[in-house]
C-alpha positions in Angstrom: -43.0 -4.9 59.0 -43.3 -8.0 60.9 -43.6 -10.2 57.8 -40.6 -8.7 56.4 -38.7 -9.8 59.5 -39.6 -12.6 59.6 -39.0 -13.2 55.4 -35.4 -11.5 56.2 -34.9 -14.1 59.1 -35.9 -17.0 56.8 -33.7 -16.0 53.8 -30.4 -16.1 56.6 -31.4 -19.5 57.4 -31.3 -20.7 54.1 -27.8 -18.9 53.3 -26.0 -20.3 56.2 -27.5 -23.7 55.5 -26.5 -23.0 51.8 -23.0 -22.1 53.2 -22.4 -25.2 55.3 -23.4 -27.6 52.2 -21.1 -26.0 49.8 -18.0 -25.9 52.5 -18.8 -30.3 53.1 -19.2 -30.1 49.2 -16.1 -28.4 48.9 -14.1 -30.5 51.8 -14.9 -33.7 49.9 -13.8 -32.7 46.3 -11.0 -31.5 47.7 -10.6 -35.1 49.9 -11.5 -36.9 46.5 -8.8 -35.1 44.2 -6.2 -35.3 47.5 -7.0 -39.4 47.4 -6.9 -39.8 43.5 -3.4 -38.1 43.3 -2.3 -40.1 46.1 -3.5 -43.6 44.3 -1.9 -42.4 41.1 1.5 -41.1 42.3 1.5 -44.6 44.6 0.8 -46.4 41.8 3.9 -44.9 39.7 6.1 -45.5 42.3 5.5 -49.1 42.4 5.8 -49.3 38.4 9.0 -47.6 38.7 10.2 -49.8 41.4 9.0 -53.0 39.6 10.7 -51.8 36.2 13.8 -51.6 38.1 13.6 -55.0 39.6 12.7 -56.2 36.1 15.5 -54.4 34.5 17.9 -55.7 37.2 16.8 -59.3 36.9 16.4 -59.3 33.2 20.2 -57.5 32.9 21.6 -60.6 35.4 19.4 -63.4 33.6 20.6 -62.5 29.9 24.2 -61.3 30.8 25.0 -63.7 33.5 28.4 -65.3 32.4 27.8 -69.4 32.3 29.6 -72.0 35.1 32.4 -72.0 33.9 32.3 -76.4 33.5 29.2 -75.7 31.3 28.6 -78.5 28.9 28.6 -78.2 25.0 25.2 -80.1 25.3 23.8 -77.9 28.1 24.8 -74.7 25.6 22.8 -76.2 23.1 19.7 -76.4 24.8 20.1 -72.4 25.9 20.6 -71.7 22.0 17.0 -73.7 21.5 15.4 -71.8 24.4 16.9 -68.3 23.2 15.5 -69.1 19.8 12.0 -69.5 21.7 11.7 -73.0 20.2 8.8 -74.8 22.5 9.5 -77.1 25.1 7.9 -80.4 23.2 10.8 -79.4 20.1 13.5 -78.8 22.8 12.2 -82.2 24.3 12.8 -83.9 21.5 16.4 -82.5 20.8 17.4 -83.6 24.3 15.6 -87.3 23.5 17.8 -87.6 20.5 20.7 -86.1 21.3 21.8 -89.4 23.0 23.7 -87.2 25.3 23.9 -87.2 29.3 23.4 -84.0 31.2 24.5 -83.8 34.7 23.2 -80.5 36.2 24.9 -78.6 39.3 22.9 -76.1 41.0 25.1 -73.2 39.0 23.7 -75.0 36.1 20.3 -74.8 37.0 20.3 -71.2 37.8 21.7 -69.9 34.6 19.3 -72.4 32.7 16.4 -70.7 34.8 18.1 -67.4 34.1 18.5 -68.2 29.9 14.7 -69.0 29.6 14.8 -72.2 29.5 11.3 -73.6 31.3 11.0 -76.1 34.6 9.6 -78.7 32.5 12.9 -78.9 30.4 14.9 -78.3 33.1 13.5 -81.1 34.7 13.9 -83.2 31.6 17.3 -82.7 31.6 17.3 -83.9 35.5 15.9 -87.0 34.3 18.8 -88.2 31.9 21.4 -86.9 33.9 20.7 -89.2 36.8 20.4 -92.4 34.2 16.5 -92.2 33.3 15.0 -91.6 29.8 12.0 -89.8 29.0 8.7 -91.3 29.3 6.1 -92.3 26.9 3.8 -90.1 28.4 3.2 -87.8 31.6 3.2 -89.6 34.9 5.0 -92.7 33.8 7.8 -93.7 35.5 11.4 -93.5 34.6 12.4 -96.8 32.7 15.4 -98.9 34.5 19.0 -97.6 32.9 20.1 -98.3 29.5 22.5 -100.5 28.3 26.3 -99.3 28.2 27.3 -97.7 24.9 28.4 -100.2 22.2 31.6 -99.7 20.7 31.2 -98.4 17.2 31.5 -101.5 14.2 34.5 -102.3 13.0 35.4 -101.9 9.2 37.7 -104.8 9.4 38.3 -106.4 13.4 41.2 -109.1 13.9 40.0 -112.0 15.3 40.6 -113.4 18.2 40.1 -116.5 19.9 37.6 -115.4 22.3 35.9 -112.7 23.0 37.1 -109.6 24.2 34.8 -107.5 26.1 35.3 -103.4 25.2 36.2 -100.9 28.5 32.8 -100.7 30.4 31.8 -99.4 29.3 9.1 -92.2 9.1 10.0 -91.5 6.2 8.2 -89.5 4.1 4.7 -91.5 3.6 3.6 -92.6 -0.4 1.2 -93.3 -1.3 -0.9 -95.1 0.8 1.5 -98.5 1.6 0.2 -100.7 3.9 2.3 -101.7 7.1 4.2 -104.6 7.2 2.6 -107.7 9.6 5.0 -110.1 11.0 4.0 -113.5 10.9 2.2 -115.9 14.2 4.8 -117.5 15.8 6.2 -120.3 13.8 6.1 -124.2 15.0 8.9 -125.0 17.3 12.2 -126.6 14.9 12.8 -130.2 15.8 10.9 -130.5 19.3 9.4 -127.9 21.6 11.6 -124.3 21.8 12.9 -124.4 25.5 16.0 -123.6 27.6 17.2 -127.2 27.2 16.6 -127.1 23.3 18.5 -124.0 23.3 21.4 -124.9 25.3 21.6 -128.3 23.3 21.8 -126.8 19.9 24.2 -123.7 21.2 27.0 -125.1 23.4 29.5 -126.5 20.4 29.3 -122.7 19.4 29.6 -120.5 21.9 29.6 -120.6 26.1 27.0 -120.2 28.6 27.5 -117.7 31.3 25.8 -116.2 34.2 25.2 -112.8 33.5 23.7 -110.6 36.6 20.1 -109.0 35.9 19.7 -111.6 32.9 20.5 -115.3 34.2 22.1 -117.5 32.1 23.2 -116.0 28.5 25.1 -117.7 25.8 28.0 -115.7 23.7 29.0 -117.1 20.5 33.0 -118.2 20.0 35.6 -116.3 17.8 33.9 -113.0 17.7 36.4 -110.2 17.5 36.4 -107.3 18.8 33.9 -104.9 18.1 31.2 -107.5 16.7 28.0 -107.1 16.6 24.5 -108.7 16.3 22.4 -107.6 13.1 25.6 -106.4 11.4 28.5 -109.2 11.2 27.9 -111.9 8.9 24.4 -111.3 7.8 22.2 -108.9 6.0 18.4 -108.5 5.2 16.3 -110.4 3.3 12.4 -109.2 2.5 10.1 -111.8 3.3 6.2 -112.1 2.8 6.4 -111.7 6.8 8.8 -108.4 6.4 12.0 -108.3 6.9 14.1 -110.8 7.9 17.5 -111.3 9.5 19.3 -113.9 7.3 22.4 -115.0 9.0 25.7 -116.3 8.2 26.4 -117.8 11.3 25.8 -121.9 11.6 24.1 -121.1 14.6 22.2 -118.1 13.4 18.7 -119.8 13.1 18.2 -119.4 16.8 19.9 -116.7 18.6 18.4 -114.0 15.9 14.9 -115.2 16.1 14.4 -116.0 19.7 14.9 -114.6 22.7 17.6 -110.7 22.8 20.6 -109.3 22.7 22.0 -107.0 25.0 25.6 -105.1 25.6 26.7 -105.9 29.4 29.3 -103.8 30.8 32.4 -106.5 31.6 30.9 -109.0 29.3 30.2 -107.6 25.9 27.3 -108.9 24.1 25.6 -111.8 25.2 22.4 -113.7 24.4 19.5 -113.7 26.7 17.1 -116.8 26.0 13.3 -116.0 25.2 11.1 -118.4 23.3 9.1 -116.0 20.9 9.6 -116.6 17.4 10.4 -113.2 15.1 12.0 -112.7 11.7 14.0 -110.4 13.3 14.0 -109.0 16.6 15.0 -105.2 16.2 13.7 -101.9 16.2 14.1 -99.0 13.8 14.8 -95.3 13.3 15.1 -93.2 10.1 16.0 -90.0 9.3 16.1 -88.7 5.4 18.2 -91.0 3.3 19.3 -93.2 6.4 17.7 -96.2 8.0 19.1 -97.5 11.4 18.6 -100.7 13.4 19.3 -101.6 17.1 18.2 -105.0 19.1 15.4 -105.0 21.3 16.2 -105.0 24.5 15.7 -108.0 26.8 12.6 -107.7 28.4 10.5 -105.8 26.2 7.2 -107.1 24.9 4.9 -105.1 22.5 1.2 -105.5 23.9 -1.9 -103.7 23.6 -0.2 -101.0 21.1 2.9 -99.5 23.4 5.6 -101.3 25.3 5.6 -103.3 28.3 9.4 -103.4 30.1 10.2 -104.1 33.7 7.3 -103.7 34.9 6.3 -100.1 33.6 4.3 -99.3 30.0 5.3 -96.7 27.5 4.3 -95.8 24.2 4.8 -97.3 20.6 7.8 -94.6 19.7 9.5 -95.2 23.1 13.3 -95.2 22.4 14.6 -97.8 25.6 17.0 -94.8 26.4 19.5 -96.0 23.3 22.3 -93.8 22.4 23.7 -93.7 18.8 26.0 -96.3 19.4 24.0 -99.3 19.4 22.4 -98.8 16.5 23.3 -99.5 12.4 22.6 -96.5 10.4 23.5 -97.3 6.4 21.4 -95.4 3.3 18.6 -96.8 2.1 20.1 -97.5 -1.0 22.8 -100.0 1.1 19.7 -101.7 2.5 19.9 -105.2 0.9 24.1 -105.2 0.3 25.5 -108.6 2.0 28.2 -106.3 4.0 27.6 -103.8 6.1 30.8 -102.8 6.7 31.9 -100.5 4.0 28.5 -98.3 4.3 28.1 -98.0 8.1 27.5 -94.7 9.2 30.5 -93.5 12.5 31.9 -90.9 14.2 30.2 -87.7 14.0 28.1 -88.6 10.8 26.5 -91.3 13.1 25.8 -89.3 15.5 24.4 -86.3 13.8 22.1 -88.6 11.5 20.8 -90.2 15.3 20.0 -87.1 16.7 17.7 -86.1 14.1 16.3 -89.7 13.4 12.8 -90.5 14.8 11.5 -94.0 15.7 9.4 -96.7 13.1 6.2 -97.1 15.3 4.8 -100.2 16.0 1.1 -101.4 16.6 -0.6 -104.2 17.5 -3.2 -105.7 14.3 -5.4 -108.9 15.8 -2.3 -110.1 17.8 -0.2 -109.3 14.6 3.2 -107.4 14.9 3.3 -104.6 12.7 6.5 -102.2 12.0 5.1 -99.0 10.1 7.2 -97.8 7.2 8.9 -100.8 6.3 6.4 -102.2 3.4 7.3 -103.1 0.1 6.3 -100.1 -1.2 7.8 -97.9 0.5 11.1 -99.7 0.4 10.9 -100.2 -2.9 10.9 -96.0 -3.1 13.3 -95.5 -0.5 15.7 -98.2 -2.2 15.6 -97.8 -5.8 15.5 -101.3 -6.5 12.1 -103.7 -7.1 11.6 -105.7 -4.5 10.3 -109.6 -4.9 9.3 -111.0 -1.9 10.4 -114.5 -0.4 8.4 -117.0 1.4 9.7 -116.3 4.8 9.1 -120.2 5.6 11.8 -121.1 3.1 14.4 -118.5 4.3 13.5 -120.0 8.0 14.1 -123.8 7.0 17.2 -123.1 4.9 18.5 -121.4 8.3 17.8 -124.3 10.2 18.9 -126.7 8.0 22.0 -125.1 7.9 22.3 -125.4 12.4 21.3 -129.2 11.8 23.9 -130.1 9.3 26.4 -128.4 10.9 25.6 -129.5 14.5 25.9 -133.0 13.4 29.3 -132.6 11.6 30.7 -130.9 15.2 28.9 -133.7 17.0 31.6 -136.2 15.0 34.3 -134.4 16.4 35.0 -132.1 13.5 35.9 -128.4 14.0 33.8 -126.4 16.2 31.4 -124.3 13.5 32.8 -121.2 11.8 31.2 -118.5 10.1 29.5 -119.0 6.6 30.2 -116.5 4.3 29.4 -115.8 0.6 32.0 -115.8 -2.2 32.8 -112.0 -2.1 32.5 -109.8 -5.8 33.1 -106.9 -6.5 33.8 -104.2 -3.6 33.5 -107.0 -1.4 36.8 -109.2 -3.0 38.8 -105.8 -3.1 38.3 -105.0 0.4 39.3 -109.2 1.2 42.2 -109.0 -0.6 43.2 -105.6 0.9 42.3 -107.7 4.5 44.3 -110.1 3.6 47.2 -108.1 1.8 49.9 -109.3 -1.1 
């Protein structure tokens, strides 16, 4: 009997013990499940919140209406970043586009709201407030462009003296080799300095102080809407590339030395600089079109890129040009003696620039080279055969020309005028219509 007691007094101990540790087991699933559908229903409500901010955000972003002042160049940038074009192709456009973009803060919102990134946005900062676009990350903004150029002329009066406007690759074949430019050439008729310049300019045009680029010379006679690498001359291909043959007496020096520039109040002057080049321009193409602008003053190509006013950008740097100082004719006009009846304007001009892209440069053992520009390629760009000239001869016939002539103003004769060829062709029909019955 007392053994069974004491087994019945054992076996309650172990069923109330067995009763406690099923009630804790019981407390903390119910504690677990209480927590998990707490979590989960937390959880929803901050998806549901967050979808409605998203919703509300995405509703004012794509809907908002734009500032009312909002730029047909601003709108096209949205239309690239709604298309989901990336920001280097969006870059470019704006690059091109040669327009300026002068944000508000109404502008930047809605930009921000249209998908267009920060880094584009901040692009478009940059050429709104006169800078260009740097050759590569971290550079600094170049000094401002030039003023726009007013567009060539097919047939400009002449005046007396100047008259300075309102302030203003192709497709690789084969494997062509670039074309080099040549050393620089011995100095004509004594060392190449200011006072050589000066000498052999002033019966041809004045020398003037111009702010930011000293003392400039600007030829005589020009009429408005002139321009350097375009009036009176045309391009000749040389064994040292292409070269600028002019029509001018004085054309030996100012298109082989030193740059021209467009100066707000003066129009274009002549900055001296004592490097010799067959021509001193740079190039863009785009399709059937080849264009040409002058280098600006200042710039120097060393050590593959660009050195300017104190900053360095890379070989395809554009100076911040718009359209308007550059002459875009087809390739197949290349090598006419007249510009003027195939120059691209208006809206042509400016469509063809936007989707041009720059000739590179680079640097060969101190040698100049201008990629795309070969015989070769010309040759297939052109449609014509190209034989190439010793560039010396084209270079002495020039400056024979500024010696003769100099002499014969030196004796009191009239001051030098402009050399032109015998027109034929097109060329006499649109002098005779100049000059009329």
């Amino acid at each position: 009997m007392g053994e069974t007691a004491l087994e019945s007094r054992c076996l309650c101990i172990l069923n109330e013990k067995a009763k406690g540790s099923l009630k804790r087991i019981q407390h903390m699933n119910t504690t677990k499940l209480s927590y998990s559908k707490t979590t989960v229903a937390f959880a929803v409500v901050c998806i549901t919140i967050a979808g409605a901010f998203w919703s509300a955000n995405n509703a004012f972003s794509s809907d908002a209406a734009p500032p009312a002042n909002l730029s047909p160049a601003l709108q096209e940038v949205v239309k690239l970043a709604q298309a989901h074009l990336g920001d280097d192709v969006i870059t470019a456009y704006i690059r091109n586009s040669g327009a300026s973009y002068a944000l508000s803060a109404d502008d930047i919102v809605y930009l921000k709201g249209q998908g267009v990134s920060q880094n584009v946005i901040s692009v478009l900062l940059q050429r709104g407030s006169g800078g260009t676009l740097g050759a590569a990350a971290g550079m600094a903004p170049p000094p401002p462009s030039q003023p726009e150029a007013p567009a060539p002329s097919a047939a400009p009066p002449a005046v007396s003296t100047p008259v300075p406007p309102p302030s203003a690759e192709p497709p690789e074949v084969g494997s062509a080799a670039p074309t080099t430019a040549p050393a620089p050439a011995p100095a004509p008729e004594g060392a190449v300095n200011f006072d050589y310049f000066q000498q052999q300019l002033s019966p041809y045009g004045s020398w003037i102080h111009v702010p930011g680029y000293g003392e400039c010379w600007q030829p005589y006679g020009i009429p408005y809407g002139w321009r350097p690498y375009y009036d009176n001359g045309y391009w000749v291909y040389t064994d040292a590339g292409l070269y600028w043959q002019s029509g001018y007496a004085w054309g030996a020096i100012p298109f082989h030395y030193g740059r021209w520039a467009y100066v707000g109040g003066y129009g274009w002057v002549w900055a001296p600089a004592y490097e010799y080049g067959p021509a001193w321009v740079f190039w863009r193409h785009s399709g059937d079109y080849v264009g040409w602008a002058p280098l600006p003053y200042g710039a120097v190509f060393v050590d593959g890129g660009w050195a300017w006013h104190d900053h360095r950008y890379a070989a395809d740097f554009d100076f911040g040009f718009g359209a308007s100082l550059f002459i875009f004719v087809g390739y197949g006009h290349l090598w006419e003696h007249d510009y003027r009846h195939y120059t691209l304007r208006g809206d042509e001009l400016h469509n063809v620039f936007r989707v041009s892209a720059i000739n590179r440069f680079h640097d060969d053992h101190g040698r100049f080279i201008h990629e795309g520009l070969d015989r070769e390629h010309l040759e297939h760009l052109t449609g014509r055969s190209i034989t190439a000239v010793r560039h010396e001869e084209v270079r002495d016939r020039e400056r024979e020309v500024l010696r003769t002539d100099r002499e014969r103003v030196t004796h009191g004769e009239s001051r030098g005028e402009p050399r032109r060829e015998e027109p034929t062709g097109r060329d006499r029909d649109h002098e005779h219509d100049k000059q009329g019955p």
